[in-house]
N, C-alpha and C positions, 0 to 999 in steps of 0.2 A: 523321490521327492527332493529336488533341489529348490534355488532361490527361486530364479522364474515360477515354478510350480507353487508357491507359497505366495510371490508377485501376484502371480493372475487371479489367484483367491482376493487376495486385501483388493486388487484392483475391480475385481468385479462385484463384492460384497462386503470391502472394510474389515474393521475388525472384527465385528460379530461372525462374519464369514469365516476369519481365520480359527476363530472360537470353538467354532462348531464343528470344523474341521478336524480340529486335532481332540476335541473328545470323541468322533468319530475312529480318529485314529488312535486313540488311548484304549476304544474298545477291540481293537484291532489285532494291533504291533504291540510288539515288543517293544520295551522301555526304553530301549537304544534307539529303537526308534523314533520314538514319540520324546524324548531329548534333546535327537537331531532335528525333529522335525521342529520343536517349540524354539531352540535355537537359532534356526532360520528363519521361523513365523515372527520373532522377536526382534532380527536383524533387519526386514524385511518393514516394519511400522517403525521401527528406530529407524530409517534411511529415509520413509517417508512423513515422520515430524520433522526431522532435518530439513528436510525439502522442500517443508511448507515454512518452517521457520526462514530459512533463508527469502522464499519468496515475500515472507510476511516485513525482512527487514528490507528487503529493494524495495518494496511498497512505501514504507514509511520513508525513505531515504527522499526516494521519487516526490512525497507528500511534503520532507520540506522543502525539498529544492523549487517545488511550485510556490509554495506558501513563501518564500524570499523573494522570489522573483515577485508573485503578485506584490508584495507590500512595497517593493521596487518601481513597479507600476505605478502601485496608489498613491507611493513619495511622487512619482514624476508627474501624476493627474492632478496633484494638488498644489507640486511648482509654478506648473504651467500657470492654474485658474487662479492662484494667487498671483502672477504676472499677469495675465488678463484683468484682472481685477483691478491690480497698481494702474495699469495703462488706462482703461475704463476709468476708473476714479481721477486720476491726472488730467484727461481728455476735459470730464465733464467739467472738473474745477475752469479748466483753459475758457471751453464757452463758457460758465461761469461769469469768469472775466471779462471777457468779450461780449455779455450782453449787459453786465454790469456799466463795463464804460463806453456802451452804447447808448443806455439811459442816460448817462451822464448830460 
């Protein structure tokens, strides 16, 4: 029983898998064994919370790099409409004037 053989348990059943396992093999083996074996079943979910920690921090990494960029966005969607707006409001003032001193 090496790592892969402790691997393919956690990978096909988790940890209950591995659980079940080694009191299988507790009623089995010898102490040494069942030592080396818990040693590697240990090594084996220790390498795979690593694994998932890591992916869980690219995830958040990735989540703010979106999250800045969106509000980067929403700064430049709301530059713009506030320049449309300025231009919009300027225009109308213009005819404004223009029908203003046409009545005149």
């Amino acid at each position: 029983m090496d790592y892969e053989f402790w691997n393919d348990i956690h990978t096909r059943g988790g940890i209950s898998a591995v659980k079940s396992a080694l009191e299988e093999l507790a009623e089995r083996g010898s102490a040494e064994d069942v030592d080396a074996a818990m040693d590697l079943a240990c090594q084996v979910i220790a390498d795979d919370t690593a694994r998932l920690q890591a992916r869980a921090d690219q995830a958040e990494a990735r989540l703010r790099m979106l999250t800045d960029e969106a509000r980067e966005v929403e700064r430049q969607v709301d530059a713009h409409a506030a320049a449309e707006g300025s231009a919009d409001a300027s225009g109308r003032a213009e005819r404004g004037d223009r029908h203003r001193a046409l009545d005149d």
